[in-house]
Structure formats: structure tokens, C-alpha cells
Backbone as a printed PyTorch tensor [residue, N CA C, xyz], in Angstrom:
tensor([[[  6.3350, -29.0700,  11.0140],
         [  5.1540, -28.3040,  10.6360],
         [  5.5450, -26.8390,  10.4960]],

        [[  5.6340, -26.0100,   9.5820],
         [  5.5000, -24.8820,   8.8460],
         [  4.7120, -23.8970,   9.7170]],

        [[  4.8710, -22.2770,   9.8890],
         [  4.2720, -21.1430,  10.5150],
         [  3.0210, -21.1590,   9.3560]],

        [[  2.1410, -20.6310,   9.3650],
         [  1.8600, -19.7850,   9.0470],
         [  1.4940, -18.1270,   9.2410]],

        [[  1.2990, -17.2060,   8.2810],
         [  1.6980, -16.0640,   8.2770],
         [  0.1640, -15.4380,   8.3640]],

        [[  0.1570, -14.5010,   9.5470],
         [ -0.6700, -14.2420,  10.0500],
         [ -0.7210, -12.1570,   9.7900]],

        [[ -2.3140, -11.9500,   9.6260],
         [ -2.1540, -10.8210,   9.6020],
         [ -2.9870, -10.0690,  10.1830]],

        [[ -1.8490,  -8.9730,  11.0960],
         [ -2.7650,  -7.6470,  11.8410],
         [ -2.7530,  -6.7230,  11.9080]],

        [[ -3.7970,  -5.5730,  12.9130],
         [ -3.0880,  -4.3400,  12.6070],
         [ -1.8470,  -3.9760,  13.7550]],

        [[ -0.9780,  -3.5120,  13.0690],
         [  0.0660,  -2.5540,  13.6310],
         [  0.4290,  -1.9380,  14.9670]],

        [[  1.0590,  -2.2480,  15.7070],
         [  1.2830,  -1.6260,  17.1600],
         [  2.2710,  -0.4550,  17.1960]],

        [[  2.5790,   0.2780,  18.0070],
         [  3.4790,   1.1640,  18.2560],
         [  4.9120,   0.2740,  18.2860]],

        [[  4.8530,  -0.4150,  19.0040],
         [  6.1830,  -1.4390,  18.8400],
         [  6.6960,  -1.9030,  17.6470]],

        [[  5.5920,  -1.7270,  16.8840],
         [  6.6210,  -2.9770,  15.6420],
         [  6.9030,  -1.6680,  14.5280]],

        [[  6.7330,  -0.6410,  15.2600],
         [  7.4980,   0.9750,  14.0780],
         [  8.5070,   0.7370,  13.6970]],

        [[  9.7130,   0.0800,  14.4620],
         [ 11.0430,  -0.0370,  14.2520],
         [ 11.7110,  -1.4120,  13.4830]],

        [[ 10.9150,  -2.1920,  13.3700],
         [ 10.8050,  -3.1370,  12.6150],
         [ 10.0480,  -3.2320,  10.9780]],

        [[  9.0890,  -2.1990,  10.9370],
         [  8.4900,  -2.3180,   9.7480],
         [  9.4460,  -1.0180,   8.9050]],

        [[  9.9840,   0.2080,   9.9300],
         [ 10.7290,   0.1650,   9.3340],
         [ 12.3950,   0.0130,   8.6630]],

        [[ 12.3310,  -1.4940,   9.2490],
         [ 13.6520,  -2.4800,   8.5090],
         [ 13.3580,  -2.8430,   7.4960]],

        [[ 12.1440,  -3.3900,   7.7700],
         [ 11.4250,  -3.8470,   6.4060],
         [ 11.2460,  -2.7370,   5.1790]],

        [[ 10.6000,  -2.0400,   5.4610],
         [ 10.8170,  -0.6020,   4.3850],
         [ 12.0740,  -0.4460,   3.9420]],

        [[ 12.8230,  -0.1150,   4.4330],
         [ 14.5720,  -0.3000,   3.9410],
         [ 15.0370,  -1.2070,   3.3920]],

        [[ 14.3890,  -2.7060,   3.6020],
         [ 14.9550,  -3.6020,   2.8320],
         [ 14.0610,  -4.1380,   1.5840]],

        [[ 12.6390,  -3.7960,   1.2700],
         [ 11.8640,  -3.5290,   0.6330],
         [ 12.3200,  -2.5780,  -0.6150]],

        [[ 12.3770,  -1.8190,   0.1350],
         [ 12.5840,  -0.2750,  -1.1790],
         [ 14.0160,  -0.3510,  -1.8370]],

        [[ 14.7760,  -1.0240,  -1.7860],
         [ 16.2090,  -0.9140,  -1.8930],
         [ 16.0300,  -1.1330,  -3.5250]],

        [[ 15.1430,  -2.3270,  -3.9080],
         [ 14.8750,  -2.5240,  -5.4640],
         [ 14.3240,  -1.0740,  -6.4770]],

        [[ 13.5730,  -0.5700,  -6.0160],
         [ 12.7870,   0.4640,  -6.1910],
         [ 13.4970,   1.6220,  -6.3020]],

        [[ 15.0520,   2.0660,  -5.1750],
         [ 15.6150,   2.9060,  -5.3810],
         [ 16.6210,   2.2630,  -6.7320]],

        [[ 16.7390,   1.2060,  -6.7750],
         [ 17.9910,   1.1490,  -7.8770],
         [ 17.2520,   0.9250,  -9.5470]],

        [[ 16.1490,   0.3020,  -9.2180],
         [ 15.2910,   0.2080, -10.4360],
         [ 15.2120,   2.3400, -11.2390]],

        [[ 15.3100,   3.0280,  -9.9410],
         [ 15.3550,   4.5640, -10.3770],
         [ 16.1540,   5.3680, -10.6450]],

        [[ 16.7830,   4.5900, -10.0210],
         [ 18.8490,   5.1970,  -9.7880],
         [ 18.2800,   6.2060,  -8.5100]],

        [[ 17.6500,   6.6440,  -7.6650],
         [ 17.5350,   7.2650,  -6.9530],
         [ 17.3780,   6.8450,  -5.0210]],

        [[ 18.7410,   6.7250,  -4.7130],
         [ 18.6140,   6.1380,  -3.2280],
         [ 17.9530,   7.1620,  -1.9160]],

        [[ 17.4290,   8.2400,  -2.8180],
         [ 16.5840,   9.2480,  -1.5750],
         [ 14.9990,   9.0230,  -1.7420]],

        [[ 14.6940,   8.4850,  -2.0360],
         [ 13.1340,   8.4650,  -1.8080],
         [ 12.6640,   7.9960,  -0.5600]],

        [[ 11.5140,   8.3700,  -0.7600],
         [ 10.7070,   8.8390,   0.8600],
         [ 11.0930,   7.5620,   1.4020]],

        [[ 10.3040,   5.8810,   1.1950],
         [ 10.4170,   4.8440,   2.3790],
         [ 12.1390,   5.2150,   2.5450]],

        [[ 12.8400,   5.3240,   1.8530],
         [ 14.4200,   4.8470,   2.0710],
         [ 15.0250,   6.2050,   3.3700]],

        [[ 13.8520,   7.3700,   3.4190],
         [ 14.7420,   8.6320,   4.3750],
         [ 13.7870,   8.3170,   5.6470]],

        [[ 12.5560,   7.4950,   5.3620],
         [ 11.5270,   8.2200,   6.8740],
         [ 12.1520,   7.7230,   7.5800]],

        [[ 11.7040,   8.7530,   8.6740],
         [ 12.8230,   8.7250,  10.3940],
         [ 11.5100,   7.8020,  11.1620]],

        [[ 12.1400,   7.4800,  12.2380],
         [ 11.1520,   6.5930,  13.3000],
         [ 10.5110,   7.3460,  13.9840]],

        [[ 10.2920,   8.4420,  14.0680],
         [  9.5050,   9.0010,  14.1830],
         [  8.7340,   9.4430,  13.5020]],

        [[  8.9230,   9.7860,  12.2180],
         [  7.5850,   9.8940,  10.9660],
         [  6.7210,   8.4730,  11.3070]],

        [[  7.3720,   7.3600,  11.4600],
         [  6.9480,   6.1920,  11.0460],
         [  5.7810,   5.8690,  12.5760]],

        [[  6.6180,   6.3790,  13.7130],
         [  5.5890,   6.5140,  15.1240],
         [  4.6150,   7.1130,  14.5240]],

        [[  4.0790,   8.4240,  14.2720],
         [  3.3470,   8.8800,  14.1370],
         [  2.6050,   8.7210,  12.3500]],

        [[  2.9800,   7.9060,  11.2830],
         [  1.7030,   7.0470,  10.6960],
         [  1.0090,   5.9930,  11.4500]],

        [[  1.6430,   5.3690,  12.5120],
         [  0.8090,   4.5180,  13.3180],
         [ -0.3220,   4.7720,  13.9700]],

        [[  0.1190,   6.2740,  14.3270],
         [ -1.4950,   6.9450,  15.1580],
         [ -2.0070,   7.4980,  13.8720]],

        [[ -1.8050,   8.4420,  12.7570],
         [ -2.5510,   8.9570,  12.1060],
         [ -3.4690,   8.1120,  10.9030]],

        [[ -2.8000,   6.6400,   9.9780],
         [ -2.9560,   5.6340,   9.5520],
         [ -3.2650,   4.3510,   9.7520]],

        [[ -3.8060,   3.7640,   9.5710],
         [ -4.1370,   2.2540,   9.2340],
         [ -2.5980,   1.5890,   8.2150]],

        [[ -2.4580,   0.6310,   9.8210],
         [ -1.1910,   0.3730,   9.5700],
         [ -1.7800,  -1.4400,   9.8910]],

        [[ -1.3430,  -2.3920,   8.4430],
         [ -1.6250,  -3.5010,   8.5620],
         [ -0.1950,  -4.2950,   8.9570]],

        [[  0.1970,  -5.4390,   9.4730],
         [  1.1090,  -5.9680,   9.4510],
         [  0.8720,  -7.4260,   9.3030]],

        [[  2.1140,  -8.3750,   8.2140],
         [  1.8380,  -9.6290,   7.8910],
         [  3.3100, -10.1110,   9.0090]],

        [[  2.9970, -11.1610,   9.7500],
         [  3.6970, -11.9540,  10.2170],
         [  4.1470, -13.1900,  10.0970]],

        [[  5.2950, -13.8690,  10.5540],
         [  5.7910, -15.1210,  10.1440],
         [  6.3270, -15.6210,  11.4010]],

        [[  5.5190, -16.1850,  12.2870],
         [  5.9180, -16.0690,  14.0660],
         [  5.7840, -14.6480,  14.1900]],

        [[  7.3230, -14.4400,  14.9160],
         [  7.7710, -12.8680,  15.2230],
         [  8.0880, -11.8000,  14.3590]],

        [[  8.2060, -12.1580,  13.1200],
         [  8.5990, -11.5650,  12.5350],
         [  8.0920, -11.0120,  10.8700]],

        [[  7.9510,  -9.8930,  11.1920],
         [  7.3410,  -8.6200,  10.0850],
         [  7.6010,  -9.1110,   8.7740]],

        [[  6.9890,  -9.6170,   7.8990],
         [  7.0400,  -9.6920,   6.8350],
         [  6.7890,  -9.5560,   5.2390]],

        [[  5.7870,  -8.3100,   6.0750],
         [  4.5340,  -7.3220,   4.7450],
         [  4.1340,  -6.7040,   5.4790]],

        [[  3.3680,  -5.5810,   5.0520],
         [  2.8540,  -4.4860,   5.5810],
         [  2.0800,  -3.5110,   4.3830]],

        [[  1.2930,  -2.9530,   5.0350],
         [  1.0480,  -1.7850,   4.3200],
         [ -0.0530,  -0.9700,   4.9480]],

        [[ -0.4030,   0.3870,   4.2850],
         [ -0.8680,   1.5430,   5.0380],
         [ -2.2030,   2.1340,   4.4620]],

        [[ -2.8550,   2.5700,   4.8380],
         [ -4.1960,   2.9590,   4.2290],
         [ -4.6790,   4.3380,   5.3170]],

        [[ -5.4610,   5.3230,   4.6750],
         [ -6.3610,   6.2260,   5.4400],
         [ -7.4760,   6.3140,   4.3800]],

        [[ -8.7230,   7.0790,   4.6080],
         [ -9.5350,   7.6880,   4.3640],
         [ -9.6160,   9.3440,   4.4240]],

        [[ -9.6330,   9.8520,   2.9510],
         [ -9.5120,  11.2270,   2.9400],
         [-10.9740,  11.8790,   2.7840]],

        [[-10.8590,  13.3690,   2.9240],
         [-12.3090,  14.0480,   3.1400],
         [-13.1310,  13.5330,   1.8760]],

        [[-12.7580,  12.9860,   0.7250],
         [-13.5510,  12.9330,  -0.6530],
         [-14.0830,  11.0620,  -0.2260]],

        [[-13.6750,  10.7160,   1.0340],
         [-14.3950,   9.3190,   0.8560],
         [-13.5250,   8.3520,  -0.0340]],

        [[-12.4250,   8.6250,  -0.1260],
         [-11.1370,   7.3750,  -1.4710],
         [-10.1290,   7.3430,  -0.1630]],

        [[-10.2210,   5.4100,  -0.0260],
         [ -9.5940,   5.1120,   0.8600],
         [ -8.3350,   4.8830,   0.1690]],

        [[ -7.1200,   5.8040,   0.4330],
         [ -5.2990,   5.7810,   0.2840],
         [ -4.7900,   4.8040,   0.7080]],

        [[ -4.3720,   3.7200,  -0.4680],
         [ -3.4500,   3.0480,  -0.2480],
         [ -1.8270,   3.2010,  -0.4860]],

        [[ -1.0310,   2.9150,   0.9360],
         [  0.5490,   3.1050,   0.1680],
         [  1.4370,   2.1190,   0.5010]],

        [[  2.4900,   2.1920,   0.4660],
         [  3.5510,   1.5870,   1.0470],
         [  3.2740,   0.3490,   1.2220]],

        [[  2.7950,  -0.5910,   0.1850],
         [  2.7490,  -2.1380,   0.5060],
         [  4.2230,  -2.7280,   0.3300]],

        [[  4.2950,  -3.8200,   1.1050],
         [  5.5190,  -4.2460,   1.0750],
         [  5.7300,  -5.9380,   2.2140]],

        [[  6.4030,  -6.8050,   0.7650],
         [  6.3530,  -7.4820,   1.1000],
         [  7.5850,  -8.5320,   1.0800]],

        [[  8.7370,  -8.8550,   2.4180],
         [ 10.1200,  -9.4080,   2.3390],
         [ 10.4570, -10.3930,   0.8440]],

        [[ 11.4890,  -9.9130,   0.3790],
         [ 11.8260, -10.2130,  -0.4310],
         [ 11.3980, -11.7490,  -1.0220]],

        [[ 12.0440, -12.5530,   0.4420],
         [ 11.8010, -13.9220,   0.4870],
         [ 10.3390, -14.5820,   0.5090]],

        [[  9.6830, -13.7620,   0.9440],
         [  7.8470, -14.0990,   0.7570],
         [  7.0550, -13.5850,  -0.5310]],

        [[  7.6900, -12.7620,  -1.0600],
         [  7.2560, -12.3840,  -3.0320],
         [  7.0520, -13.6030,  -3.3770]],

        [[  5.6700, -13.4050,  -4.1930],
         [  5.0700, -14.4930,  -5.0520],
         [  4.2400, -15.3760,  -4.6020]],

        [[  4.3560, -15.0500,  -3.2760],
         [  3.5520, -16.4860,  -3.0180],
         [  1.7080, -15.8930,  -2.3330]],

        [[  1.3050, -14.5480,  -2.8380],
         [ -0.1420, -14.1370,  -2.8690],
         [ -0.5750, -13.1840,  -1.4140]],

        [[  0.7560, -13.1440,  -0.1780],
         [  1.0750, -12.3770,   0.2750],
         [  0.5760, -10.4820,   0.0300]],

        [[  1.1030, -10.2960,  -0.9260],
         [  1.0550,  -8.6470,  -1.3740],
         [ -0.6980,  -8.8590,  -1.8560]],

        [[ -0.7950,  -9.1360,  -2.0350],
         [ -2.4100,  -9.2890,  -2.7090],
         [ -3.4210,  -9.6310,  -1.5060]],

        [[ -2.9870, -10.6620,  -0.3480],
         [ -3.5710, -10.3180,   0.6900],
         [ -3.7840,  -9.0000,   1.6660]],

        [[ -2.7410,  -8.6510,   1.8930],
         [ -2.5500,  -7.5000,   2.4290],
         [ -3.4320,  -6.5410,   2.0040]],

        [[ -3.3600,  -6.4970,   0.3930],
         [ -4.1510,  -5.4380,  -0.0030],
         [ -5.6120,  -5.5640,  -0.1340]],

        [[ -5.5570,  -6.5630,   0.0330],
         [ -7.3160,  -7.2220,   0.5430],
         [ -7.7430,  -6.5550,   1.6610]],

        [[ -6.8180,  -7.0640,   2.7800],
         [ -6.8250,  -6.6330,   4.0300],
         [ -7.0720,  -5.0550,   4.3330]],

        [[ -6.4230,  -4.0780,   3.6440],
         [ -6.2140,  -2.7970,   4.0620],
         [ -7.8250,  -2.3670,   3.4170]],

        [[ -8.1440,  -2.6480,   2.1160],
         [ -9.6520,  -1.8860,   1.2770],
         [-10.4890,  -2.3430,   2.6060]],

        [[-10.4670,  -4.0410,   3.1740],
         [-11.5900,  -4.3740,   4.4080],
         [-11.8570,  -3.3730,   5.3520]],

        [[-10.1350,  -3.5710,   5.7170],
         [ -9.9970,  -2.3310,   7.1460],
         [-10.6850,  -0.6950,   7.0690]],

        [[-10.4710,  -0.7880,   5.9620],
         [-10.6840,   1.0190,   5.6030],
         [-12.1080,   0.6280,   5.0160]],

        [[-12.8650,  -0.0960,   4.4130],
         [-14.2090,  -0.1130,   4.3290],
         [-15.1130,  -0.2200,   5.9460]],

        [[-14.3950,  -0.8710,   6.6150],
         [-15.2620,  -0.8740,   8.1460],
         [-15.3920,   0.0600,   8.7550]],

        [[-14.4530,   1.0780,   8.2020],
         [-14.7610,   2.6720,   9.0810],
         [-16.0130,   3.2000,   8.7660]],

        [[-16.3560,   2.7310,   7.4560],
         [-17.5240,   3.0410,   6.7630],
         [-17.5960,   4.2580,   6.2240]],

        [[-16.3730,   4.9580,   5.9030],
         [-16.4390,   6.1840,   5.1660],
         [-15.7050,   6.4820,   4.2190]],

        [[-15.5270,   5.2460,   3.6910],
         [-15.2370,   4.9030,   2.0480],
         [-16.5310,   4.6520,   1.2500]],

        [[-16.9690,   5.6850,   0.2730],
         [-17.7750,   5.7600,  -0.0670],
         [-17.2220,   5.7370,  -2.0250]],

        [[-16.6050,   6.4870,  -2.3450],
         [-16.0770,   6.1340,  -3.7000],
         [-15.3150,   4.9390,  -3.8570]],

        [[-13.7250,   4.5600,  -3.3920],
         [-12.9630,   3.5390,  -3.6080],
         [-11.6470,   3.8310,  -2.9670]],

        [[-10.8180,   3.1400,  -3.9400],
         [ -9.6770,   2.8830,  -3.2910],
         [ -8.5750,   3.7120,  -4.7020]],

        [[ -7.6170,   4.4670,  -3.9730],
         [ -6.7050,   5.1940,  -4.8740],
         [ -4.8970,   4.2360,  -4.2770]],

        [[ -4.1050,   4.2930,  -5.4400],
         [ -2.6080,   4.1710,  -5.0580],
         [ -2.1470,   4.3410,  -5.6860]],

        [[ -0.6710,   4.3380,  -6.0300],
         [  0.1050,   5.0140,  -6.7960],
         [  1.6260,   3.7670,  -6.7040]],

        [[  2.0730,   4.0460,  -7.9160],
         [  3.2800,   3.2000,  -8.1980],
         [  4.3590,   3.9570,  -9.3160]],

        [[  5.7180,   3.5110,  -9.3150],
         [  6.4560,   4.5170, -10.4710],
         [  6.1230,   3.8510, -11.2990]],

        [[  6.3270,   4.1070, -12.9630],
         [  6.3210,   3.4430, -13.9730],
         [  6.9680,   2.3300, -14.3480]],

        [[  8.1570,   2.1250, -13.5040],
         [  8.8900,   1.5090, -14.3030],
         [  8.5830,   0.5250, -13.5680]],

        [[  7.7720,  -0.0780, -11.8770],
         [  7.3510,  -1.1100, -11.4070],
         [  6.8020,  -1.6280, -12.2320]],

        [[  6.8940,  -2.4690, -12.9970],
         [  5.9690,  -3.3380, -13.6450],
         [  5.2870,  -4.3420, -12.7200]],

        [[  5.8020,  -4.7550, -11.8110],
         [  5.9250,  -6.2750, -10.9660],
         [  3.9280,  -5.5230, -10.2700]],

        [[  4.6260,  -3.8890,  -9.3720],
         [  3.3060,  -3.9160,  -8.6490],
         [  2.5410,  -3.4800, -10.2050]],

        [[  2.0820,  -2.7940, -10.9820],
         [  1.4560,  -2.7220, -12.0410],
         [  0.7170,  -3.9090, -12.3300]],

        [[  0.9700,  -5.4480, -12.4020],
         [  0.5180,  -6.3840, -12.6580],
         [ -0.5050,  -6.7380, -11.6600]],

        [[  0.0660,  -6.4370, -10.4630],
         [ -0.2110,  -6.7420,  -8.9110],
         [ -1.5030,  -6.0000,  -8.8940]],

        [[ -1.3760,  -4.8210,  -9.1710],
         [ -2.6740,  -3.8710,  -8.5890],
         [ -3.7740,  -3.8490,  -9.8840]],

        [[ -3.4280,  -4.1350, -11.0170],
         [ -4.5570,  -4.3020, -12.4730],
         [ -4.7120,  -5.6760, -11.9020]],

        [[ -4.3190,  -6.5220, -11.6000],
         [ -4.9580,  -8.2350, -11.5950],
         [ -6.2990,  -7.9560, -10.2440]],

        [[ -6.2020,  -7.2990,  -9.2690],
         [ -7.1770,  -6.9120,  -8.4780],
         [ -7.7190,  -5.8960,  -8.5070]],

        [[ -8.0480,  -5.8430,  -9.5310],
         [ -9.2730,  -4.5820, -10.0020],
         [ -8.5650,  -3.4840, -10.0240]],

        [[ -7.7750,  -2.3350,  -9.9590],
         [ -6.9390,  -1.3390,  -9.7680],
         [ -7.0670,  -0.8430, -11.5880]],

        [[ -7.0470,   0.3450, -12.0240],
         [ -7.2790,   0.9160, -13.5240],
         [ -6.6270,   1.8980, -13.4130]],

        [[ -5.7540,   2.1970, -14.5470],
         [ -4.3850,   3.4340, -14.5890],
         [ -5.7390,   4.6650, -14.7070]],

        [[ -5.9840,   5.9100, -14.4120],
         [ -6.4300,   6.8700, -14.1000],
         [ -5.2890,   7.9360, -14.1700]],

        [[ -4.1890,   8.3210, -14.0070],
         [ -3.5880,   9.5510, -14.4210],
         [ -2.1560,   8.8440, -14.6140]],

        [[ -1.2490,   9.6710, -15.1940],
         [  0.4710,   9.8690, -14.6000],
         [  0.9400,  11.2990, -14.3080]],

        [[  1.8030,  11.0900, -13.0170],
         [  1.9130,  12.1860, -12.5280],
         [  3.6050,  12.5070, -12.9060]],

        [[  4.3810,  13.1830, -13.7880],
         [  5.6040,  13.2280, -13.2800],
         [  6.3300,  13.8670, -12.3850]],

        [[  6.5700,  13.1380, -11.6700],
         [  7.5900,  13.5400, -10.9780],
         [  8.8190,  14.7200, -11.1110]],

        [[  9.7310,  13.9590, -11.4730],
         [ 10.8250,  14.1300, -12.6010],
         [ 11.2620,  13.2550, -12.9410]],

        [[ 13.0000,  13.6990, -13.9600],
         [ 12.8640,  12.9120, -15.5750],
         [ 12.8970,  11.9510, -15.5450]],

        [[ 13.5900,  11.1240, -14.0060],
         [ 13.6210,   9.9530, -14.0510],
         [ 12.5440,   8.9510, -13.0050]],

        [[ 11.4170,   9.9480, -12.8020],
         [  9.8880,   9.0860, -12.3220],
         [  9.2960,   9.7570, -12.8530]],

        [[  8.1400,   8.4670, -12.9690],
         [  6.6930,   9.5270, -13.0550],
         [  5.5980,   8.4280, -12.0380]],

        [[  4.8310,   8.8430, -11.3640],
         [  3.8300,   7.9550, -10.6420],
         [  2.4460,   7.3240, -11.6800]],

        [[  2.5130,   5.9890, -11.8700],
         [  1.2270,   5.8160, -12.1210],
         [ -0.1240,   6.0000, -11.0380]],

        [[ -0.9440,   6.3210, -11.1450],
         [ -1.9540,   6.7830, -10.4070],
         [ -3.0150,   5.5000, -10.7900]],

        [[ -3.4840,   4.9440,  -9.9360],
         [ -4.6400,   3.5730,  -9.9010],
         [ -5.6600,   3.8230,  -8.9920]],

        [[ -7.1450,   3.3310,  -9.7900],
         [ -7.9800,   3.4930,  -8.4270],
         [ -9.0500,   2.1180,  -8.9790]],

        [[ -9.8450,   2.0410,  -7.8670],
         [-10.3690,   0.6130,  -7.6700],
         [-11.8130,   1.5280,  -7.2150]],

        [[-13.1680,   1.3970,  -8.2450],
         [-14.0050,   1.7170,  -7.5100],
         [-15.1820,   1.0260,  -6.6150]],

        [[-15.6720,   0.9530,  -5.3230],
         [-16.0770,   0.4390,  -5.0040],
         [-17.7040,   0.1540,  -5.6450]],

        [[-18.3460,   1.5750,  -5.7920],
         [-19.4830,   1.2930,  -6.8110],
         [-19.3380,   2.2840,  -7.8630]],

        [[-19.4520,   2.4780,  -8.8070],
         [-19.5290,   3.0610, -10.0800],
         [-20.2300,   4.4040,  -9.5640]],

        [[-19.7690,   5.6570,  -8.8450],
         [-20.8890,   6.5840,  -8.6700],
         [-22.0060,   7.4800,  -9.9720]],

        [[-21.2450,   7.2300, -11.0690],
         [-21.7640,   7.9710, -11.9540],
         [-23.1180,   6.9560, -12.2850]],

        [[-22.6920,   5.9640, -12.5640],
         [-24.0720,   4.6590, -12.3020],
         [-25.8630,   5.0540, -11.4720]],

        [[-24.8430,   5.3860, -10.2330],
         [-25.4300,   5.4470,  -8.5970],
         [-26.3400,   6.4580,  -8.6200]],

        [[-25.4730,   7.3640,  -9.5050],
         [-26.3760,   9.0740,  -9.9060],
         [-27.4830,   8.7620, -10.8820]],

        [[-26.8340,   8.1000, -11.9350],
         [-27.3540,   8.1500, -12.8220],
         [-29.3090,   7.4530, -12.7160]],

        [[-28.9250,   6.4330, -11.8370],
         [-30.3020,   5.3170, -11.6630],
         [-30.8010,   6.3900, -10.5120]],

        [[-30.5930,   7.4840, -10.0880],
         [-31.5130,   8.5950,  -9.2280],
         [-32.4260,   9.2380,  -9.8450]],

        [[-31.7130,   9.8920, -11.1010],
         [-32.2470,  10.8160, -11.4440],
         [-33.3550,  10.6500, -12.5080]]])
């Protein structure tokens, strides 16, 4: 009989483990850019301690062991930040990454101070998450470049249409 993969939020303990996972996650991402310094590939364990207290930190398990993750807050404008999803190589495809991100809009809607939606960001040249985040409602909204060799797509997911919301007020 088979685990199944269970998902929660985040402890102080499993910092050092999620980020293994980040390192072994991002490794595609740095070579898809040619660039092996980007942020998941430098944060120290201590950046990563302290998104645990400042963030909504989800974790997917397989028994003991970390096998997706990802991060969410709520900023002063009410757009709950999604980042850093990530999901072991060996568990891609199978609806994993799409849970998670289920999981994190829930988590960050129960605070109840998500009031516009949900924002995230991906490079261009991800196609894989691009598919991932337009198949669950997610709509390109800006590009940011970086430099020459990124640029961020910018995605947001709204929870209600506010211009709608205004509009049936007035």
C-alpha cells in the first residue's frame, strides 16, 4: 500500500529541508537562464528561518519527507503573494503543484484580508509554470525586465472583479 502525500503548514524544523528542496527545485530554472545566482539558489537558512515567522509557509509531504512547498503573505493593498512553489522533481505532473497552490489562496483567504486576489510571478522562459498558473485562473498582467537574460511574467487571479463590485454601488 502506497503513502499518500499529505499537506501542511510549515514548522521551524523543516527550514533546512525545504531548503534542499529549493536547491534541488531551482537548479532547472537556473540553467533554463544560464544564471546559477538567483535568489532560491543563494537564500541562507536563516533568510529561510525567518520567512517561516514572517510568511505562510505550506508544506507537501510523502511520509517524512518534503516534497512541495510554497509561500504566500498578504500585503497592505489586500493581494495575497504567491512565491516559491515547488515541487520534487520526481512528483511533477501528477497535480501536486496545483494543489499546493490551492492550498496557499485557502490559507491566505482565512486570514480574511485578501480582499482583491492573488498576485505571482514567473520568468518567461518557464513555460511549464505559465501553463500551470493560466490553467487555474492566473492572467499575464505586466512583464517586468529584469535583465537581458530575464524578464518576470507578472500573473494575478482575482478573487472578485472589484471594478464590477464598484461598479453595482454606484
Amino acid at each position: 500500500m502506497g503513502m499518500s502525500v499529505t499537506t501542511s503548514v510549515a514548522t521551524e524544523d523543516d527550514a533546512e529541508r525545504i531548503l534542499k528542496l529549493q536547491f534541488l527545485c531551482y537548479q532547472g530554472e537556473a540553467e533554463l537562464y544560464g544564471d546559477w545566482s538567483i535568489d532560491p539558489l543563494t537564500q541562507t537558512l536563516d533568510s529561510m528561518r525567518s520567512e517561516l515567522k514572517e510568511h505562510h509557509v505550506l508544506v507537501a509531504r510523502l511520509g517524512d519527507e518534503i516534497v512541495g512547498s510554497v509561500r504566500g503573505r498578504v500585503d497592505d493593498d489586500g493581494v495575497g503573494r504567491i512565491g516559491r512553489l515547488m515541487v520534487h522533481p520526481r512528483m511533477q505532473r501528477h497535480g501536486l503543484g496545483s494543489r499546493l497552490l490551492r492550498a496557499m489562496e485557502q490559507q491566505l483567504a482565512a486570514d480574511g484580508t485578501v480582499i482583491v486576489g492573488y498576485r505571482l510571478f514567473t520568468g518567461h522562459r518557464s513555460l511549464g509554470n505559465l501553463r500551470l498558473y493560466q490553467r487555474l485562473g492566473y492572467r499575464q498582467t505586466q512583464v517586468e525586465e529584469v535583465n537581458s537574460k530575464l524578464s518576470f511574467i507578472v500573473l494575478e487571479k482575482r478573487t472578485e472583479p472589484a471594478l464590477d463590485r464598484f461598479a453595482a454601488i454606484a
